[in-house]
N, C-alpha and C positions, 0 to 999 in steps of 0.2 A: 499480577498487579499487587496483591499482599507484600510476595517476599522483594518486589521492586523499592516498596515504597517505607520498608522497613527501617524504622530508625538507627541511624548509626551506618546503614547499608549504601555503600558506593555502587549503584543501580547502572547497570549496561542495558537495563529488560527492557526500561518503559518507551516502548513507541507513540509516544507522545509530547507536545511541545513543552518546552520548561516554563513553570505558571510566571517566572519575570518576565516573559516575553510575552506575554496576550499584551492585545492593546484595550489596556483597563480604561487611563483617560480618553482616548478616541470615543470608546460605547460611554463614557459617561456624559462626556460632551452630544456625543448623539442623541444621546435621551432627554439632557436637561433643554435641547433646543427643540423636541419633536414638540406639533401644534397639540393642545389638548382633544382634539379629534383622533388626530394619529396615536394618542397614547392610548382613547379608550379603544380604538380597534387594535391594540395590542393583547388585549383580553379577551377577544373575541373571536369566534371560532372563524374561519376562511375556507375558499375554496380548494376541493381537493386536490387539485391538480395544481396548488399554490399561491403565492400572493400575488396578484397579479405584475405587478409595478415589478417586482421580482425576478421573475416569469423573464419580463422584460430587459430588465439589466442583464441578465446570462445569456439571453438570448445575444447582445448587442458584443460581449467576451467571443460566445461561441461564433461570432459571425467572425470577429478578428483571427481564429484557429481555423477558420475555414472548415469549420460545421455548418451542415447542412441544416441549420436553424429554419429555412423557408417551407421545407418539406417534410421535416420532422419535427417530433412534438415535445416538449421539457416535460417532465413529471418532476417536482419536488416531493423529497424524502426526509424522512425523518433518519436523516445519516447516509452515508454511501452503502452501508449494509443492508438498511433496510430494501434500499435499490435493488441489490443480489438479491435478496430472499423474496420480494417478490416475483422477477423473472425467472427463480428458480419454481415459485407457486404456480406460477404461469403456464412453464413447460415441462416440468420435472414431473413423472409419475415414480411410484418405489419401483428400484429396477432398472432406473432408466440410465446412462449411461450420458457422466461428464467430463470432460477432458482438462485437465489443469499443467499449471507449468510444476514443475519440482526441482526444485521448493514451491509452496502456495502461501500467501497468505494464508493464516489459521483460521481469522473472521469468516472467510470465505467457505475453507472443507469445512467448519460447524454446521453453515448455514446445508451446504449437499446432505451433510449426511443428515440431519434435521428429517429431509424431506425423501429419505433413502434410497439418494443416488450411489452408484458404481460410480465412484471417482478413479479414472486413471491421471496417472501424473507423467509428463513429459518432461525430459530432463532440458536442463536450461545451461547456456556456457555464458562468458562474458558479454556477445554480441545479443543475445534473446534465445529464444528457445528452439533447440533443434529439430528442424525442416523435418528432415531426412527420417527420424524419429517419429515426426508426430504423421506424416505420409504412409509408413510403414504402420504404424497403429491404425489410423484409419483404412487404410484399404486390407486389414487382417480384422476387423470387426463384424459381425452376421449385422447387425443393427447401427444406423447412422448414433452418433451421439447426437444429444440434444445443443449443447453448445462446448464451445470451449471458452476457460473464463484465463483472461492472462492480465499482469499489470508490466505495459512495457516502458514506463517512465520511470524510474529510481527503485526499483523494485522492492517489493518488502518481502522474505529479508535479504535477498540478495543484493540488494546496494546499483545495479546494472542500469543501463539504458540501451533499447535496444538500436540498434545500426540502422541506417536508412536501407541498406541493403537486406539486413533481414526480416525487416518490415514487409519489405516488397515479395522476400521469399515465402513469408507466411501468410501473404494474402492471396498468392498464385496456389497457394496449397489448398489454402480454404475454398476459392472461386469456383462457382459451382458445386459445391458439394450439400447446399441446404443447412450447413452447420453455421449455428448464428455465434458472432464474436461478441465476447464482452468485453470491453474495453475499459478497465479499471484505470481510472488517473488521476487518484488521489493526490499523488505529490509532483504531478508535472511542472508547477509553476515554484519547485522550489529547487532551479536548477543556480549552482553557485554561480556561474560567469556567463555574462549575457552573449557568447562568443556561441554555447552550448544551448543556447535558445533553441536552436531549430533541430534542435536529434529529438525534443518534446514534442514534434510534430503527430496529432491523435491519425491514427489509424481511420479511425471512420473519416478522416477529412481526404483520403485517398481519392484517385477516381479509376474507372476503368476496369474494377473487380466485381465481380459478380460474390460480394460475399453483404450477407447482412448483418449490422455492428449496432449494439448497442452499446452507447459511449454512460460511464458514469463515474461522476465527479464528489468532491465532497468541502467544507468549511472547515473542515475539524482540523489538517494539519495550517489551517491559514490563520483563522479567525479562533478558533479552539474549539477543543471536542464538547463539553457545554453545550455547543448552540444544537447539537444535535442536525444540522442540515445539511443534503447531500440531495442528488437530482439525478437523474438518467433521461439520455436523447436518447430517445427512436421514432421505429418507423409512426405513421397511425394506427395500424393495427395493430402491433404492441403495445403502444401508449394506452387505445382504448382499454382493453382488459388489465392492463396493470391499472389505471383508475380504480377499475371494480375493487381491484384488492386490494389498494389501498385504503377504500374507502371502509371495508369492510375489517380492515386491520387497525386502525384508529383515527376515521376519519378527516382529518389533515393533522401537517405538521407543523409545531408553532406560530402562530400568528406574532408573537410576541419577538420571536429570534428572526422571522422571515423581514420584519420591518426592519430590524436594529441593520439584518445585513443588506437589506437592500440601498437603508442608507449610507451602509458603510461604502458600496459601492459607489454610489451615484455622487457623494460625498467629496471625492477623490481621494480618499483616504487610503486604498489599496494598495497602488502603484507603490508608493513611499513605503508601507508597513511590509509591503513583500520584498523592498529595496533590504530593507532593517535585518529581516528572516534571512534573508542570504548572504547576508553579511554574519552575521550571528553564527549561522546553523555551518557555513564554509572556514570561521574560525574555529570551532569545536570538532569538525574533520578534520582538519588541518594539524591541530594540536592528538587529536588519536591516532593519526596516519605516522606523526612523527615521532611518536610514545611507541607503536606497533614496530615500528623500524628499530628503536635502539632496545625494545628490549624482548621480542617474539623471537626464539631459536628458527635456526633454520629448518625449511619442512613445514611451517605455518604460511600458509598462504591467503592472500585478498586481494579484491579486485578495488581498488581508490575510486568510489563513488563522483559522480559530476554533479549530486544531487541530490533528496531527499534527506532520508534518517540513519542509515543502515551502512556497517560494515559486515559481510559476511565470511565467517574465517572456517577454513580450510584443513580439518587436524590428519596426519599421517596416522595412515590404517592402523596403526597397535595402540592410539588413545583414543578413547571413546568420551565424547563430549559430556554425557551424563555424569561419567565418573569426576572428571573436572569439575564439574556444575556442583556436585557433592561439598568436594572438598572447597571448593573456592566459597560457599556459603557458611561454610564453618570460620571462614575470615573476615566476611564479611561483603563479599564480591558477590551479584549476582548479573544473569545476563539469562539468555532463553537460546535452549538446544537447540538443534538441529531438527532432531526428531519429530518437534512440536510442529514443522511446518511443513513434513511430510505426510502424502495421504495417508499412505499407508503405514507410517508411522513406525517407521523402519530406521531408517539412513540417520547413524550416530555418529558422525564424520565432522559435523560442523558446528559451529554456534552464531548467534549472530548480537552485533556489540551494536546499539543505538547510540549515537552523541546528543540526539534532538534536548535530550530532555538532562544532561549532567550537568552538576557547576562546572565550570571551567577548572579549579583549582581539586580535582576529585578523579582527575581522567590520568596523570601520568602515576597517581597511585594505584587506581584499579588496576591499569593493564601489567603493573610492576607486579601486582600480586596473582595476577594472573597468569601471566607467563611463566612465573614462579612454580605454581601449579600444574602445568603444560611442560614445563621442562622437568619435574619432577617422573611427570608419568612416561615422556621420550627417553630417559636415562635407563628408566627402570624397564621398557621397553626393549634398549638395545643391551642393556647385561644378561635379558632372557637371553638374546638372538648369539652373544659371546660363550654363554654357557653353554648353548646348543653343538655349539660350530666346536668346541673344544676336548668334548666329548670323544 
């Protein structure tokens, strides 16, 4: 976040929304019109399991995704991580064994290792993360893992969504096995064309698999990361004991932010402000994807996102991202390795370029000096591989 936000720094790193785009007059309109009743229960402490009117509105979204809202129970969260860390408090002992995709979000292997888990990572292609892979992992394991944690809408940082097909092959893997899914879906609803609506379809909205899924959501890439608010569906008996913890972890989360978004919902303000985001955030891809095309050598590779924040690029075996990252900071370019999203914190192969959060007029210079730098280290690369052969 430092060297993101450094001045003078044309930023690829920060996975987060650019602060022109919050919708500032919206929350101030909201607030100048709340009753003086509503304002002083802005200050005051709420139920842990959330606001309730709140509670209510997500329920009424999650009924339209065809979540099991009737049978399952919302917990609001202070963020979509605190979600994780507490289902990880829940069932994670030191020792215990977690399953991830790889790449992972980073938010997420912090919170594992936190609570010291054995994080394995399952390698991921453009369609979702491989079946065949993550089958052979679990049935070579002495001990079930506790859950597997995956985000299959616009991935972070792989940019991907996963196939309708491999949805269904990853829940025929899991079915039956006691392994509970976590179902990260931070950015489903920020798919650029409404054509690509329905690949966002959550996993727990499935039927017919014997797997159980906790689904969890969050505000931050919609409304902004400030409000601190995120929620997780499940069953009742996961909901019961995540209550405890969170009650025990800081007693509920904002009263203050849970109102502003509940009326942002009810409000109708949503629909329109997420029209806005994907128009926005589908411009800013659009303009990287065609920056990436005229000036990334051949042998860099990526997969054109439908969605989210994330481009993830691809470097040929003899350039290692770190090295890149080095020199490209000395210019003033930064972005976030590969490495950082690896559990094991190995695989220097990649990098991954955010648009969420760049001016517009800052994108066809980064990636020119970027590439700069990438074609630098492939040249010098291949006069090793000419001096070898010459010899």
């Amino acid at each position: 976040m430092k060297q993101s936000s450094g001045e003078g720094m044309i930023s690829f790193a920060g996975g987060m929304p650019n602060n022109d785009l919050f919708p500032v007059k919206e929350i101030d309109e909201i607030y100048n019109n709340l009753s003086d009743d509503l304002k002083k229960l802005c200050f005051q402490y709420g139920p842990t399991t959330g606001y309730p009117p709140l509670v209510n509105s997500l329920q009424k979204i999650m009924l339209r995704k065809g979540l099991p809202v009737k049978t399952d129970k919302i917990l609001i969260t202070t963020g979509s991580l605190q979600a994780i860390s507490i289902i990880t408090q829940e069932f994670v002992n030191e020792g215990d064994i977690i399953l991830t995709e790889n790449p992972c979000f980073v938010g997420a292997i912090s919170v594992f290792e936190t609570y010291g888990a054995k994080i394995i990572g399952i390698p991921i292609d453009e369609d979702g993360i491989d079946v065949e892979a993550l089958k052979n992992t679990i049935d070579s394991l002495e001990k079930n893992p506790k859950f597997l944690y995956l985000t299959p809408n616009f991935h972070n940082p792989a940019g991907i969504v996963y196939s309708e097909k491999r949805r269904r092959a990853l829940l025929s893997v899991l079915s039956g096995t006691d392994i509970i899914l976590i179902e990260d879906d931070a950015y489903g609803d920020l798919y650029f064309d409404p054509k690509d609506q329905p690949l966002t379809r959550p996993l727990k909205s499935y039927k017919g698999y014997d797997v159980d899924i906790i689904y969890t959501g969050s505000f931050s890439k919609i409304l902004g990361p400030g409000f601190r608010l995120g929620y997780m569906l499940s069953s009742p008996e996961i909901f019961e004991k995540a209550e405890s913890i969170k009650q025990a972890l800081d007693a509920c989360t904002s009263n203050f932010m849970q109102i502003l978004a509940n009326e942002f919902l009810t409000g109708g303000y949503l629909e329109p402000y997420l029209n806005f985001l994907r128009k926005e955030y589908k411009e800013r891809k659009n303009m990287l994807q065609e920056s990436l095309k005229r000036h990334m050598p051949k042998g860099i590779q990526w997969v054109e996102p439908k969605g989210g924040f994330y481009m993830w690029l691809s470097l040929p075996d003899q350039v290692k991202a770190t090295t890149v990252f080095s020199d490209c900071l000395k210019i003033g370019v930064v972005f976030v390795t590969g490495r950082t999203f690896d559990p094991d914190n190995v695989k220097d192969d990649h990098l991954r370029l955010s648009f969420s959060n760049m001016p517009k007029d800052s994108i066809e210079k980064g990636v020119t000096l970027l590439s700069q730098v990438i074609k630098k280290y492939m040249q010098e690369a291949e006069t090793r591989v000419f001096s070898r052969q010459i010899r």
